[in-house]
C-alpha positions in Angstrom: 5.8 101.2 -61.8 6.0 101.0 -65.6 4.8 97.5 -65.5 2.0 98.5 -63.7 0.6 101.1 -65.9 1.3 98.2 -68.3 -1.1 95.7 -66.6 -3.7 98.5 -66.1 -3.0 99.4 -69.9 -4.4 95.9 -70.8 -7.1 95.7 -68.2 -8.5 99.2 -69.7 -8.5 97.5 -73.4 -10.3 94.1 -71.9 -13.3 96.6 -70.6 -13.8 98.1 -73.7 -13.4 95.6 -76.3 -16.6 94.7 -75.3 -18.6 97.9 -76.0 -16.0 98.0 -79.4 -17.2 94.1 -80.5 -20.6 94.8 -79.7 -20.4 97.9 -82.1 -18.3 96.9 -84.9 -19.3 93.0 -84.7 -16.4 91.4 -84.9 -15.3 88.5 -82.7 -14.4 89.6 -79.5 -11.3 87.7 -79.3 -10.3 89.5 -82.6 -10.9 93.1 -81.3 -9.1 92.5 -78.1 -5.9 91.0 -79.9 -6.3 94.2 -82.1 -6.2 96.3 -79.2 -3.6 94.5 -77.3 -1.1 95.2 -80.5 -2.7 98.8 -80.9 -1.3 99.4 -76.6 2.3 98.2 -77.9 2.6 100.2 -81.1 1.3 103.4 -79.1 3.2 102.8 -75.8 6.0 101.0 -76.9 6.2 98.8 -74.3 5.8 94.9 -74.1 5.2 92.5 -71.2 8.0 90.2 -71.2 5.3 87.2 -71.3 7.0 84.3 -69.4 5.3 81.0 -70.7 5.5 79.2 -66.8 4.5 82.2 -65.3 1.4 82.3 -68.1 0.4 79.0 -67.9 0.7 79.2 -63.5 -2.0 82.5 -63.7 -4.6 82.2 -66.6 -4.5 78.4 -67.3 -5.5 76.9 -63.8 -8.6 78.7 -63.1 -10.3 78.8 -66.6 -9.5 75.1 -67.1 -11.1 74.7 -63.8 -14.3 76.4 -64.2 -14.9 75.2 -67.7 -14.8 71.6 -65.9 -16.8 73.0 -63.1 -19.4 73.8 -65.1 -20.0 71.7 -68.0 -22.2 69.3 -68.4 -21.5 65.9 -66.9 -23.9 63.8 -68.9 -23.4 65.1 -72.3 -19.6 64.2 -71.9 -20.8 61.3 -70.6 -23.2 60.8 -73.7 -20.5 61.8 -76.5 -17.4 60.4 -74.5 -16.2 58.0 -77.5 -16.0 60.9 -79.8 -14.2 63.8 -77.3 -12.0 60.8 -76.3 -11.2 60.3 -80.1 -10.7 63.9 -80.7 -8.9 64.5 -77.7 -6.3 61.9 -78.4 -6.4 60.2 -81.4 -6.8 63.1 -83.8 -3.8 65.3 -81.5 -1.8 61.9 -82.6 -2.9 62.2 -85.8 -2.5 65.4 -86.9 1.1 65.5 -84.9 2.4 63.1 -87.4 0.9 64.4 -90.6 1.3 67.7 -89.7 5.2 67.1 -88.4 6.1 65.4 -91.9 4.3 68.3 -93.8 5.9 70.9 -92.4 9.3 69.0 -92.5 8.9 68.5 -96.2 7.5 72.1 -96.9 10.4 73.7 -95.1 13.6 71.4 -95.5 15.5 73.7 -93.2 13.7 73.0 -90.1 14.9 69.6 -88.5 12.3 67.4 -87.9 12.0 67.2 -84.2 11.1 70.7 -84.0 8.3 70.5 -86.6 7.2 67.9 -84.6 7.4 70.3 -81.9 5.5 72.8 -83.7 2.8 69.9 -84.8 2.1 68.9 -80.9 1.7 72.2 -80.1 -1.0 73.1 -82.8 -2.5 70.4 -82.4 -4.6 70.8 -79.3 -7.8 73.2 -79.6 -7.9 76.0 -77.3 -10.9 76.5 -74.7 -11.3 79.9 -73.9 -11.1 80.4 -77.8 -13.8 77.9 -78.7 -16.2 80.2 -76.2 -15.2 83.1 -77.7 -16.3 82.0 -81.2 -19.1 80.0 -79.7 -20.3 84.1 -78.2 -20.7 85.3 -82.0 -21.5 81.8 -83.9 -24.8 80.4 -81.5 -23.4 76.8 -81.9 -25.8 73.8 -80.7 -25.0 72.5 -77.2 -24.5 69.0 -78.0 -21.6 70.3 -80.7 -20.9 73.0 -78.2 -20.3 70.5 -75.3 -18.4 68.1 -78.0 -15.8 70.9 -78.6 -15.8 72.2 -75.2 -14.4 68.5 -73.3 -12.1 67.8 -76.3 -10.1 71.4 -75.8 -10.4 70.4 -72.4 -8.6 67.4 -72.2 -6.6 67.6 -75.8 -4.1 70.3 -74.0 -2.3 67.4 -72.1 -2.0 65.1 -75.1 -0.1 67.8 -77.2 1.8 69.4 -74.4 2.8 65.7 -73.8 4.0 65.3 -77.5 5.5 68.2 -77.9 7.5 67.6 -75.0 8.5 64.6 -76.3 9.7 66.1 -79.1 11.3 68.9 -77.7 13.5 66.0 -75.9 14.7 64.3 -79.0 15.2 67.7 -80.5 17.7 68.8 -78.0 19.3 65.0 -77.0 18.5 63.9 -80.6 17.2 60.4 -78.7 14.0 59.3 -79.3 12.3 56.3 -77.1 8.7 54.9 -77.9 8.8 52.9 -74.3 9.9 56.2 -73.0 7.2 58.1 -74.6 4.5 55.8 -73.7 5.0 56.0 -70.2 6.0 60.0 -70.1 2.3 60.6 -71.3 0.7 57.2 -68.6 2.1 59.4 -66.2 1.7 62.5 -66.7 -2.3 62.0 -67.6 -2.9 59.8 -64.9 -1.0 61.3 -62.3 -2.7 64.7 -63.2 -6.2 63.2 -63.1 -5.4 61.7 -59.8 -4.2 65.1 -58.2 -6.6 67.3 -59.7 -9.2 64.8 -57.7 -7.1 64.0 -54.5 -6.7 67.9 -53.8 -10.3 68.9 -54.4 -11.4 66.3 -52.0 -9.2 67.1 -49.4 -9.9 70.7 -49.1 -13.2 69.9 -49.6 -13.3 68.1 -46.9 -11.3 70.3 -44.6 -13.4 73.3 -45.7 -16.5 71.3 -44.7 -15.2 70.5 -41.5 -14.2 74.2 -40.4 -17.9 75.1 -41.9 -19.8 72.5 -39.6 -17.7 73.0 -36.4 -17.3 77.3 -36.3 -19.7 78.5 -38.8 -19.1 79.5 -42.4 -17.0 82.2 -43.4 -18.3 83.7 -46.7 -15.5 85.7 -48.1 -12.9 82.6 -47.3 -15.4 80.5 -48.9 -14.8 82.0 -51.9 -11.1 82.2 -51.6 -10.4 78.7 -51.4 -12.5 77.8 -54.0 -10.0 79.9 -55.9 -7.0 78.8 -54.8 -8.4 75.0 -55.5 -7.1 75.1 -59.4 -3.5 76.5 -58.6 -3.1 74.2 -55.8 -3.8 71.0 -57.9 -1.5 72.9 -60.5 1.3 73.3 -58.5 1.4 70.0 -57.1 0.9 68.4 -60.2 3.5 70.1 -61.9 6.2 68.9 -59.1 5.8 65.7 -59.4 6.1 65.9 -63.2 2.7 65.5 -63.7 0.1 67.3 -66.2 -1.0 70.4 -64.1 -4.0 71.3 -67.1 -5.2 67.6 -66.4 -5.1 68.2 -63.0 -6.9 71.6 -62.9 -9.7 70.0 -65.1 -10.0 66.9 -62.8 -10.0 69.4 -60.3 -13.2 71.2 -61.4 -15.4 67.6 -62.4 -14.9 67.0 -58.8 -15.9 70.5 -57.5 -19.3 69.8 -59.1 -19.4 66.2 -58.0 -18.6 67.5 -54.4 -21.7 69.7 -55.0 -23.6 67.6 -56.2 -23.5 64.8 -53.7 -24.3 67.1 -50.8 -20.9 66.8 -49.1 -19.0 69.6 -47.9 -18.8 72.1 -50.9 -23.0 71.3 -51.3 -23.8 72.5 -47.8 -22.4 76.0 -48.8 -24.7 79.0 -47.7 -27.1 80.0 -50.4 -25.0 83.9 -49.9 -22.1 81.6 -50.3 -22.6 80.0 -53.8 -24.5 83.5 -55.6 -21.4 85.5 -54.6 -19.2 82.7 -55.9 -20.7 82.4 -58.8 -20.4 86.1 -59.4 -16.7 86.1 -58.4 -16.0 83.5 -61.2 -17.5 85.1 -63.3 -15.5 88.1 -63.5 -12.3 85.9 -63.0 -13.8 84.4 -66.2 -14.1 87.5 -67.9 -10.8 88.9 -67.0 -9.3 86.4 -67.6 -10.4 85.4 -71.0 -9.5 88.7 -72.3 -6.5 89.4 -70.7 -5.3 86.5 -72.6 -6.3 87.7 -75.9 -4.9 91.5 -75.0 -1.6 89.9 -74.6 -1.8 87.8 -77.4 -1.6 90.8 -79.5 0.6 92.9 -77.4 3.1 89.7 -78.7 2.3 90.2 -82.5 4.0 93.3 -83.3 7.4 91.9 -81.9 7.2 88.3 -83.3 6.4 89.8 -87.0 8.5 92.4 -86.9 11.3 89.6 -86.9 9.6 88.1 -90.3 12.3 89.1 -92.4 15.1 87.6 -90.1 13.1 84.4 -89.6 12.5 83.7 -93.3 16.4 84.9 -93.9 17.7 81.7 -93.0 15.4 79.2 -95.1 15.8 78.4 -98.7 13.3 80.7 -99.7 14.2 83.9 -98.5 11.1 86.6 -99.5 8.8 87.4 -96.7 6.1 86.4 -98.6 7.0 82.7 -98.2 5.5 83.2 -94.6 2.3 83.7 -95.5 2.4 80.9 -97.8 3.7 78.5 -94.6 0.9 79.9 -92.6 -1.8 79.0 -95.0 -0.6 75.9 -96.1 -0.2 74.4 -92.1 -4.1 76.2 -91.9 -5.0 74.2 -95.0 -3.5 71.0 -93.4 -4.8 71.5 -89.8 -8.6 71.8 -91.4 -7.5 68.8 -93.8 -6.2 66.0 -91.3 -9.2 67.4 -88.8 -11.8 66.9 -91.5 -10.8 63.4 -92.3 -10.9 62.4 -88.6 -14.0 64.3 -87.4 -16.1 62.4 -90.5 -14.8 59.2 -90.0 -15.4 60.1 -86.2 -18.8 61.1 -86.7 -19.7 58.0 -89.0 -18.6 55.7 -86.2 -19.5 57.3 -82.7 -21.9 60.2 -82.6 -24.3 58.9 -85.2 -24.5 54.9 -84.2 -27.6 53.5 -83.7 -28.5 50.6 -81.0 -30.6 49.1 -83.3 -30.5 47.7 -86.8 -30.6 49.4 -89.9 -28.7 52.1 -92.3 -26.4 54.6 -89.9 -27.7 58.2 -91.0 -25.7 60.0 -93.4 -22.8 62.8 -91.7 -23.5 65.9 -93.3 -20.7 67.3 -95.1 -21.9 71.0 -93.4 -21.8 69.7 -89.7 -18.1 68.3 -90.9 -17.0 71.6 -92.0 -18.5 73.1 -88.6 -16.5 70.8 -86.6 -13.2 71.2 -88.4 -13.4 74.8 -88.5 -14.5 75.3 -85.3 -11.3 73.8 -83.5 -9.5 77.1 -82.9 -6.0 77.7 -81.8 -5.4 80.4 -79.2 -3.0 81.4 -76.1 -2.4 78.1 -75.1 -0.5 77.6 -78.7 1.6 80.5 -78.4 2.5 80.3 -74.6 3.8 76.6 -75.6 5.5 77.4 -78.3 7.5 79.9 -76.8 8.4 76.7 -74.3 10.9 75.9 -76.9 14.3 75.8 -75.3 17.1 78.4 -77.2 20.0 76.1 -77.2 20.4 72.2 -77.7 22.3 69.4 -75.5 25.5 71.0 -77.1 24.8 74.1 -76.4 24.3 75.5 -80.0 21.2 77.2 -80.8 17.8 75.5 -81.5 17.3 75.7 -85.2 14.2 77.4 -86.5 12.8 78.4 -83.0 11.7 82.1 -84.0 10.4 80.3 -87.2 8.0 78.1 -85.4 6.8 80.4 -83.0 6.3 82.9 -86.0 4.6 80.4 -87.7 2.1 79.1 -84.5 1.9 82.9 -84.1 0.4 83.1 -87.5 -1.8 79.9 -87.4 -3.4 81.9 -84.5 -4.5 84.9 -86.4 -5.9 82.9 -89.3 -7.5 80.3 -87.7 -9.6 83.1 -85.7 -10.5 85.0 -88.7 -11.4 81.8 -90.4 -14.0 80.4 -88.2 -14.9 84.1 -87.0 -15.9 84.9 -90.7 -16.8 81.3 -91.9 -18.6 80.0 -88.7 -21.6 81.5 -88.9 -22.6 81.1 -92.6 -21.9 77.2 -92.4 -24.1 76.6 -88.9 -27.0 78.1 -91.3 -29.7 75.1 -91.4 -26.9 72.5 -90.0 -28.1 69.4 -89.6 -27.8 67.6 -86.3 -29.1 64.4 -84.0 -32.6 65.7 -82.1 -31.9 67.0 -78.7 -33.4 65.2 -75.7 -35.7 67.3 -74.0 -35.5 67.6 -70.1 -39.0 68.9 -69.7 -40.2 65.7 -68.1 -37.3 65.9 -65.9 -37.5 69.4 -65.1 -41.4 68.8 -64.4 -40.8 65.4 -62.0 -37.6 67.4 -60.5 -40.2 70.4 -59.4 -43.0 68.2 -58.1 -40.6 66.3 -55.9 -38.9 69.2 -54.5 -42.2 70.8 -53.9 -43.8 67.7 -52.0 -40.6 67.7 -50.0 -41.3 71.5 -49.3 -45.2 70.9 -48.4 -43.5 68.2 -45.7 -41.2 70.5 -44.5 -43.7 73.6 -43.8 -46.3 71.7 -42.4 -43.5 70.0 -40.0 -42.0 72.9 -38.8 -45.5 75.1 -38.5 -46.4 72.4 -36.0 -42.9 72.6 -34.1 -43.4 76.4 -33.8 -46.9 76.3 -33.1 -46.2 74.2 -30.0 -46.8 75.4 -26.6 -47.4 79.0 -28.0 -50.3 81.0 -27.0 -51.7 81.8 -30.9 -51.1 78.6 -32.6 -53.8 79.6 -35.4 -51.2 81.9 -36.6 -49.0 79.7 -37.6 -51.3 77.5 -38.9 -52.9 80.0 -40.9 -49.0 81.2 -42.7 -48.4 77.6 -43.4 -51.7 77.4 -45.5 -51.0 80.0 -47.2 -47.4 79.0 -48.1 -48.3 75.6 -49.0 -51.1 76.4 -51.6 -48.0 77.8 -53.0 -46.5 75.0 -53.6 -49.4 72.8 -54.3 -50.8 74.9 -57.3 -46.8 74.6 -58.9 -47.3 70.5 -58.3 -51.3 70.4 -60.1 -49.9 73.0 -63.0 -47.2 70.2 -63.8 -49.2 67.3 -63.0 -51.4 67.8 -65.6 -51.6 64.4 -68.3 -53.0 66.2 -71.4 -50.3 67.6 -73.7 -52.4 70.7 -74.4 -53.0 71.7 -70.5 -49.0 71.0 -69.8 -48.9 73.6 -72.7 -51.0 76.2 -71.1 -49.0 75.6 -68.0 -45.5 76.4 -69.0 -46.6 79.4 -71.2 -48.6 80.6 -67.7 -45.2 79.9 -66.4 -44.0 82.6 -68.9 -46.6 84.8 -68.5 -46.0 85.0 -64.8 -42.1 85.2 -65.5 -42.5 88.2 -67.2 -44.8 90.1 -64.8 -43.1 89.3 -62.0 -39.7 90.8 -63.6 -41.6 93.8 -64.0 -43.0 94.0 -60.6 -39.1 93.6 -59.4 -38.0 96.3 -61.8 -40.7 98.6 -60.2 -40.2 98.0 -56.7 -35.9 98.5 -57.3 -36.9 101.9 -59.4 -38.9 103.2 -56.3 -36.0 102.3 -53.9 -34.1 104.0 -55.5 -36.0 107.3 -55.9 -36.8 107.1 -52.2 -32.9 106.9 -52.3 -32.2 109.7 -54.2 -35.0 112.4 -52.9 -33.8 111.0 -48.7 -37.0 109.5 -47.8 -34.9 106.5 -47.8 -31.0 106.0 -45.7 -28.7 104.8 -47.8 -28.1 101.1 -45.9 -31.8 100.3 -45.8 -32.2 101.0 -49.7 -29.4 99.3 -50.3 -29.9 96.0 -48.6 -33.9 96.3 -50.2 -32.5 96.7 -53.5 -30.4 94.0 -52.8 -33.5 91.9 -51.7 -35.1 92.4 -54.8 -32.4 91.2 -56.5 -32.0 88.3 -55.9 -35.7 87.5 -56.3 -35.0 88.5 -60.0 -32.1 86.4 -60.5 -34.6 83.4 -59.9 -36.2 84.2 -63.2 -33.8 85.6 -65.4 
């Protein structure tokens, strides 16, 4: 029972750490870690945070949905530079960083600051969006960050395991190593996509044969990202790999029409809004009980540092910092050289354009550690092959505990100065698309109309009727295709801002018709089922134009 009122404890301090950011503006991720440490100090109580148990709930479905829902083609687009931040800088700063921290703190053997290197390493998702939320970062960056931290996780969990392996065997094997990470990168790949399609698939068929089931619909979309998980992670595989491949190929099912794209339009909005709050939830449950771990891990800063050659607290702080300092450092050095090379090249001949130092600074800063640091590093096994303790394992996790903290602050406080006039490649704009997209889909509907009015109208006794509704439908549709049909620049203009126009009266034509609902509602003029399913009606008419 007392864990209960724990768990409901944290769930209060996720709803209102909102309302509190919104009102004090700070970073949302800060205010919830501040609360999550303000419920232990009060209480007195801690969740006994179990790192499999922590990956198993929060990890699957948020790694899933992020690849659910970005962007395909901008990966696609910037693929050689998340590729090269995803893997070569997590190698790169694993091995600087390891040798730094082994020559900063003598005491601390090297496998483990290896250990503590991998696990830094990696960016963390849900912490890039939370930063993103206060600092409006361009999409194109935005989408850069979002597939490296999506696909970095594996290559640092990969390393650190590694070196968690040496640490406790003290053996070391390149060979070994090479084909630990093959495997567990292309095995998770392979079951993130293997189990998507196959309850796709299965789903589909159920659908198709006895009708479609809205509420299981939903369900199984959920259980999707812990059933590639699991799998993966029993046949020693990468379970994060496998959640993200998992959620690329939800989309791709979608998008392809096959079973997951015939879903029921009631289907797919109460989806999305399901994910949504699993999203939300989520996200700050993570943070909440980020903090609710602070107050234990640094009250045991004097009987960390105790054991190293310099034994004043303060020395923790300077640790902090300095692996900070480095992180930005080794990331700085790879993100320009990255940038000179990939994001910037031109097809064609001539000088590359210069890489800002500004948009540099933005990139380094803005790869943030989070829960995903601290969950792995308290991975780290207590005793070694012999059975003694590991060595400086409250010291690292102290330490990644710290990095946390400052590298939120950092970019919470820094971010948003430095994006000021940043300088960035032009965006392509979709317009054309968006305008070709709509005049096909309309033509198709004008087919569709005038084909089924005729079905209908057959063989009844008043087939002017149906005539008649089908004109007026499809002028509809053909005044949308002439207002984006239009070939001068200054008409197309006129069009989209009559597009506005319109967008804006009809939201407040919605917002009158739901406020009279509901007074009808109110003074019983109105049962309570009818205004309900009329309010509903009205909104989702609004969510086409919001």
């Amino acid at each position: 029972m007392h864990l209960i009122e724990t768990v409901l404890l944290l769930l209060l301090a996720v709803v209102v750490s909102g309302s509190i950011a919104r009102i004090t503006r700070v970073a949302l991720p800060l205010v919830q870690i501040a609360l999550g440490a303000a419920i232990v100090m009060v209480t007195g109580s801690t969740v006994d945070l179990k790192p499999d148990i922590f990956f198993l709930l929060f990890l699957p479905p948020l790694l899933f949905l992020d690849g659910w829902r970005i962007p395909k083609e901008d990966l696609f687009r910037d693929r050689a530079v998340i590729l090269e931040l995803a893997l070569g800088l997590v190698l790169f700063t694993v091995v600087g960083l390891g040798f730094m921290i082994w020559w900063m703190i003598p005491e601390m053997p090297l496998a483990v600051a290896f250990a503590l290197a991998a696990i830094l390493s990696p960016t963390d998702p849900i912490a890039v969006q939370a930063i993103a939320a206060r600092a409006p970062i361009p999409k194109r960056l935005m989408h850069i960050l979002e597939g490296e931290s999506l696909l970095n996780d594996a290559t640092g969990l990969t390393c650190m395991r590694i070196a968690v392996i040496a640490a406790t065997t003290g053996a070391f094997s390149v060979g070994h190593a090479v084909g630990t990470f093959a495997w567990l990168a292309l095995a998770g790949v392979a079951v993130g996509v293997g189990v998507t399609l196959a309850i796709s698939y299965a789903k589909g068929f159920v659908s198709r044969r006895w009708g479609e089931d809205v509420g299981a619909q939903i369900l199984v979309s959920l259980l999707i990202p812990f059933a590639a998980y699991l799998v993966a992670e029993e046949l020693h595989a990468s379970g994060i790999l496998a959640a993200v491949a998992a959620g690329v190929t939800m989309s791709f099912t979608e998008r392809g029409g096959g079973a997951n794209g015939q879903s029921l339009a009631m289907t797919r909005i109460r989806r999305a809004v399901v994910w949504d709050t699993v999203q939300f939830v989520a996200n700050g449950f993570i943070f909440v009980i980020l903090g609710e771990q602070m107050p234990s891990i640094m009250a045991r800063a004097a009987e960390v540092v105790a054991g190293t050659s310099r034994p004043e607290v303060w020395w923790l702080a300077v640790y902090v910092l300095a692996i900070v300092g480095a992180l930005a450092a080794l990331r700085f050095v790879w993100v320009w050289t990255s940038l000179k090379l990939t994001l910037f090249r031109r097809r064609h001949r001539g000088p590359p354009p210069k890489v800002g130092l500004r948009l540099t600074m933005v990139m380094s800063l803005a790869g943030v550690r989070g829960a995903i640091t601290l969950a792995g590093i308290l991975t780290l096994p207590f005793v070694v092959g012999d059975g003694s303790p590991m060595p400086s394992r409250n010291l690292a996790i102290f330490l990644a505990a710290g990095v946390i903290i400052v590298s939120l602050v950092l970019a919470t406080f820094a971010l948003p100065r430095l994006m000021k006039h940043i300088e960035l490649p032009p965006e392509p704009s979709h317009q054309q698309e968006e305008d070709r997209s709509r005049i096909a889909a309309a033509t198709a509907a004008l087919r569709a109309i005038e084909d089924v009015s005729h079905a209908m109208a057959e063989g009844k006794p008043n087939p002017d009727l149906y005539s008649e509704i089908a004109t007026r439908l499809m002028e509809i549709y053909r005044r949308r295709i002439e207002s984006r049909t239009r070939r001068d620049e200054d008409d197309l203009e006129v069009a989209r801002q009559m597009d506005q126009i319109e967008r804006h009266l009809r939201l407040a034509g919605l917002s009158a018709e739901r406020a009279e609902f509901t007074r009808l509602s109110r003074a019983r003029r109105l049962d309570e089922e009818t205004a309900r399913r009329l309010i509903r009606e009205v909104d989702l008419q609004e969510l086409r134009y919001l």
